[in-house]
C-alpha positions as CSV (number, residue, x, y, z in Angstrom):
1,X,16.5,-119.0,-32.6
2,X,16.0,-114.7,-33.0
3,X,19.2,-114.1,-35.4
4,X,21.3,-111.1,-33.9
5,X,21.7,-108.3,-36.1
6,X,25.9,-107.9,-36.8
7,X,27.6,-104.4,-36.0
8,X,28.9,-104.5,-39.0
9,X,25.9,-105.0,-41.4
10,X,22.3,-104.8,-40.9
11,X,22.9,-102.2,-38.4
12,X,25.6,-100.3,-40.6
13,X,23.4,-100.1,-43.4
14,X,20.5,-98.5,-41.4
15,X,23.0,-96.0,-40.2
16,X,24.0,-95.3,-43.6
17,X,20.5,-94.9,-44.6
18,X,19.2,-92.3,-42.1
19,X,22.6,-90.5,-42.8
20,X,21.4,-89.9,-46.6
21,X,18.2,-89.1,-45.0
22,X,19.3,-86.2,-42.7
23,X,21.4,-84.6,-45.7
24,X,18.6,-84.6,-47.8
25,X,16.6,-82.9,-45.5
26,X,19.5,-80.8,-44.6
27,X,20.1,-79.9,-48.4
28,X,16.1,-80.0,-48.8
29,X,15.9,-81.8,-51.5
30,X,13.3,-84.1,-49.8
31,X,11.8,-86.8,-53.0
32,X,8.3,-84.9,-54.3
33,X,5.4,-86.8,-52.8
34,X,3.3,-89.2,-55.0
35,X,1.0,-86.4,-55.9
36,X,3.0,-85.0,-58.6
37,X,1.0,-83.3,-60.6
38,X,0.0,-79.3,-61.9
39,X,-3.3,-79.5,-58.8
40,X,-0.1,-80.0,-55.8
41,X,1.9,-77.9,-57.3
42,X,-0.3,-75.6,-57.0
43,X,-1.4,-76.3,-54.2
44,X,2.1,-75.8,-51.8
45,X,2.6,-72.6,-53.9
46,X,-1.2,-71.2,-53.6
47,X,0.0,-68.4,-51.7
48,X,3.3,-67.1,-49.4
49,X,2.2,-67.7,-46.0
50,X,2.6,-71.4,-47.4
51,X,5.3,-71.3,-49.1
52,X,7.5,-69.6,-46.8
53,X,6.6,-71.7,-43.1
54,X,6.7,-74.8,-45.4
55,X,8.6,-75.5,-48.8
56,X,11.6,-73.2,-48.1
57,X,14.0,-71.7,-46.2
58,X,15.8,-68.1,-45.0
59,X,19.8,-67.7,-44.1
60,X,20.5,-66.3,-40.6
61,X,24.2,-65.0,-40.2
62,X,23.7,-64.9,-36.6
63,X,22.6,-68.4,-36.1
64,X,25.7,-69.6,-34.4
65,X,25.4,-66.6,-31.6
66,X,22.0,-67.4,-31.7
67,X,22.9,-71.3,-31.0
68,X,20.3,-72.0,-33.8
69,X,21.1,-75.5,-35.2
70,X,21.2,-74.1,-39.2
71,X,21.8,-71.2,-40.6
72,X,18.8,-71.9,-42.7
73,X,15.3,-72.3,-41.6
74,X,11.5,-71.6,-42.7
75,X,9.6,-68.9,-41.8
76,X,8.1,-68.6,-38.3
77,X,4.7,-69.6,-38.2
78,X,3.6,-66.0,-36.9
79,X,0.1,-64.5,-38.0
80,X,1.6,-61.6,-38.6
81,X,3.3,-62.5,-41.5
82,X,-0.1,-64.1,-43.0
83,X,-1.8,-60.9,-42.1
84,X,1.0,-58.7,-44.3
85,X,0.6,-61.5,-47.2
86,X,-2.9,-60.5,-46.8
87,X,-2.5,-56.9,-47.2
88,X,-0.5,-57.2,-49.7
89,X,-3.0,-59.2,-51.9
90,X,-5.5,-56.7,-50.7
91,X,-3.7,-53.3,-51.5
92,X,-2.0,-52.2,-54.6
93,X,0.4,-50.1,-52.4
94,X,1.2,-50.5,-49.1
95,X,3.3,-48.8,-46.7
96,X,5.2,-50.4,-43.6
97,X,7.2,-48.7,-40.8
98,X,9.0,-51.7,-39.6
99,X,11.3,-52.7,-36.7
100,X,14.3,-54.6,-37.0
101,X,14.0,-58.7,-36.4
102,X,10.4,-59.1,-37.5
103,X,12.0,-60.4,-40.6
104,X,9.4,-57.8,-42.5
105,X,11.9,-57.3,-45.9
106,X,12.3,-61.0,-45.8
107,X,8.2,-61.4,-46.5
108,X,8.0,-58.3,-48.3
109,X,10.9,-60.2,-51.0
110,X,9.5,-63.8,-50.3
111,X,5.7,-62.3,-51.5
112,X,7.2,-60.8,-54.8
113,X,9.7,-63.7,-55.4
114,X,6.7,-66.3,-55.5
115,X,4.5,-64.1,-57.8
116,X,7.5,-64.2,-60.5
117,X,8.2,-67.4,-60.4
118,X,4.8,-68.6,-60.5
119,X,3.3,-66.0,-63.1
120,X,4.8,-65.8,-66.3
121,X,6.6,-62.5,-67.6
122,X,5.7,-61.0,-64.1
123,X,8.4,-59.6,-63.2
124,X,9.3,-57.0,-60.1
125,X,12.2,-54.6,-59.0
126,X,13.6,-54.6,-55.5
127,X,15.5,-51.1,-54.8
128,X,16.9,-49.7,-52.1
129,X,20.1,-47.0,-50.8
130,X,23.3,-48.3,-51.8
131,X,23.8,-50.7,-54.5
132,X,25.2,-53.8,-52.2
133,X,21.9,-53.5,-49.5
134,X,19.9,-54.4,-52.8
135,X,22.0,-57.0,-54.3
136,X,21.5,-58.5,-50.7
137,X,17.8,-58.1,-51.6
138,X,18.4,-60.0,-54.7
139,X,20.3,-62.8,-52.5
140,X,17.1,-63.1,-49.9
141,X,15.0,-63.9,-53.1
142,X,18.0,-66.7,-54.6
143,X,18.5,-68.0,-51.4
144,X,14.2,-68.9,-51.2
145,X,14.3,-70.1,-54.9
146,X,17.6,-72.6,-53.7
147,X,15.9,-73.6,-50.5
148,X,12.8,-75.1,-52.0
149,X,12.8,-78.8,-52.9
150,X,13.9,-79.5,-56.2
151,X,10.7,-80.6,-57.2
152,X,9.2,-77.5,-57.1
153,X,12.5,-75.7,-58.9
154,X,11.9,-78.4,-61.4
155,X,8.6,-76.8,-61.5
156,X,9.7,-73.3,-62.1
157,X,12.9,-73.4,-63.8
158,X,15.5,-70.7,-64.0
159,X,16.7,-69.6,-67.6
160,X,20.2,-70.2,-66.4
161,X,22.1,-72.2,-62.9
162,X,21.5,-70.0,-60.1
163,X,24.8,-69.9,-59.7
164,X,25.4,-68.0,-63.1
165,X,22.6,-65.5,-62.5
166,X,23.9,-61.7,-62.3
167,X,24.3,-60.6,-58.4
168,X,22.0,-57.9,-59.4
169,X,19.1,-60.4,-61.3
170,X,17.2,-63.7,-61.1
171,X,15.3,-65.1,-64.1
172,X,12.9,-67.1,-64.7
173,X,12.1,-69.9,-67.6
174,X,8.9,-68.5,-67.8
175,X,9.5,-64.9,-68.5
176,X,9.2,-63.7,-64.7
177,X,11.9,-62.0,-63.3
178,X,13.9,-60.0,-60.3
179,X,16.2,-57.0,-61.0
180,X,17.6,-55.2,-58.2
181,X,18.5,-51.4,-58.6
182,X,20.1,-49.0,-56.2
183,X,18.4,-45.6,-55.0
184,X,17.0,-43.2,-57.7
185,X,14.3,-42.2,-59.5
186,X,16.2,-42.4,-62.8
187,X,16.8,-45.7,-62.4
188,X,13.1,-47.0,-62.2
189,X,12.0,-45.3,-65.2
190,X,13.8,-47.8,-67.2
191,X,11.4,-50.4,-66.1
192,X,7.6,-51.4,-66.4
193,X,7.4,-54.4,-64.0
194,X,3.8,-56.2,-62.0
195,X,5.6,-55.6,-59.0
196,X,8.1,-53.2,-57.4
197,X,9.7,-53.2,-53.5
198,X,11.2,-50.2,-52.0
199,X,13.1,-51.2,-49.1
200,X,14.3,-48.9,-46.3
201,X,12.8,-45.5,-48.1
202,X,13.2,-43.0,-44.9
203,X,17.2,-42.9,-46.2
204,X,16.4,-42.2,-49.5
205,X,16.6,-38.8,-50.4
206,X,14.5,-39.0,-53.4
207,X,12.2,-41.5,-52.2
208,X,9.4,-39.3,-53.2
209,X,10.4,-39.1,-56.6
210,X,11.1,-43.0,-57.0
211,X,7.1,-43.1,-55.4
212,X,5.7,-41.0,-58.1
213,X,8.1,-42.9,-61.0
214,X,6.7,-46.3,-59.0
215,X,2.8,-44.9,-59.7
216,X,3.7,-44.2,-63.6
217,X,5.4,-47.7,-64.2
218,X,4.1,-50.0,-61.7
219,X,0.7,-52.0,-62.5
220,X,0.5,-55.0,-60.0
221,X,1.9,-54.4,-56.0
222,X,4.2,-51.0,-55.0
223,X,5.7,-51.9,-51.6
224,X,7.3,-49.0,-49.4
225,X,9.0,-50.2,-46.2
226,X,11.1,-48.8,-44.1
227,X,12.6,-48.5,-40.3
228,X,12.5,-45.2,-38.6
229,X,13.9,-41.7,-40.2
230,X,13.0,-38.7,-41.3
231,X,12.0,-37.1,-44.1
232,X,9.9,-37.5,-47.3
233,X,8.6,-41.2,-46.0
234,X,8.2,-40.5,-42.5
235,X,6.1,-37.2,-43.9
236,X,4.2,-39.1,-46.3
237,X,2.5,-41.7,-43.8
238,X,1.6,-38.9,-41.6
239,X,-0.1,-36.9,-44.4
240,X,2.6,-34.0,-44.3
241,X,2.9,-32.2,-47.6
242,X,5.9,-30.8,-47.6
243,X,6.4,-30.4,-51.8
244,X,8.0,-27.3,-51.2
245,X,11.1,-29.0,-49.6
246,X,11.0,-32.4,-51.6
């Protein structure tokens, strides 16, 4: 005779299992598969289109007018954002005009985030306007680094909790490393890092200057990106010299 599986059990048990299963997956701590080794490592990091549509996550903090089911979710699987990861690796400097909700500072961050943590003592400087718009820079690149599996934050280890990084930092076991700075070419000279983003440049006034410091100290990727505005950047992807005025 077919035994009947109690309420209170066999059933209970299964329902307590897929429970632990859905907060792992919620928390994205999902268990490393059996290839654990340096080669799949590797191989889920080998470049950001990858990374980004498939071992972590963004934050949206309009997800619940947007009746998305998480606030957190991997990149869109758009070829756009391969092609950009391709220009990137292709150009040493490259300048976008962007427009809102293409999610373009999120890959522009995502593409420099994955190069420190993966390279040792490569480290890059976000900078934009106003102080808190690049510590929210900085929190794009923690937020990535927390939403990977922990298998791969095993891999690449922090020097402290992320919790107990600086708003303005994130570091690296291995020597790589983010710094966020605000507007101001003063404030790059300070610096000699692989990689360096300059987010929202048509509202910086000396956005030129912070170009021509970026040249000097800057020997991997220089990223200028920006929405609409006028002045030096607008100018500058036209090919208007205007050196008088800047």
């Amino acid at each position: 005779m077919k035994q009947e599986k109690s309420p209170y059990g066999f059933d209970k048990s299964l329902a307590k299992a897929a429970q632990k299963r859905r907060e792992r997956e919620q928390g994205n701590r999902q268990a490393l598969p059996n290839e654990r080794d340096q080669a799949f490592i590797e191989q889920v990091t080998r470049d950001p289109y990858t990374w980004v549509t498939q071992h972590t996550e963004t934050y949206n903090e309009h997800w619940v007018e947007e009746q998305r089911p998480s606030p957190y979710e991997k990149f869109p699987t758009f070829e756009y954002f391969k092609d950009l990861f391709g220009i990137f690796d292709a150009e040493q400097i490259t300048w976008i005009e962007k427009s809102r909700d293409l999610m373009v500072s999120w890959a522009c961050v995502a593409y420099l985030t994955l190069h420190a943590m993966r390279v040792p003592h490569r480290g890059v400087l976000f900078q934009t306007q106003e102080d808190d718009k690049v510590i929210q820079l900085v929190k794009y690149a923690k937020c990535l680094y927390r939403r990977q599996p922990q298998w791969l934050q095993d891999a690449y280890p922090l020097t402290k909790p992320i919790d107990l990084q600086p708003e303005h930092s994130l570091s690296f076991a291995a020597g790589g490393y983010i710094v966020g700075i605000p507007g101001g070419a003063d404030q790059v000279r300070s610096y000699h890092p692989w990689g360096y983003l300059n987010d929202e440049s048509s509202f910086q006034a000396d956005a030129g200057e912070c170009y021509n410091e970026a040249i000097s100290a800057v020997r991997g990727k220089i990223i200028f990106n920006s929405s609409a505005g006028p002045g030096w950047y607008a100018d500058a992807r036209r090919g208007i010299s205007r050196s008088a005025e800047y």
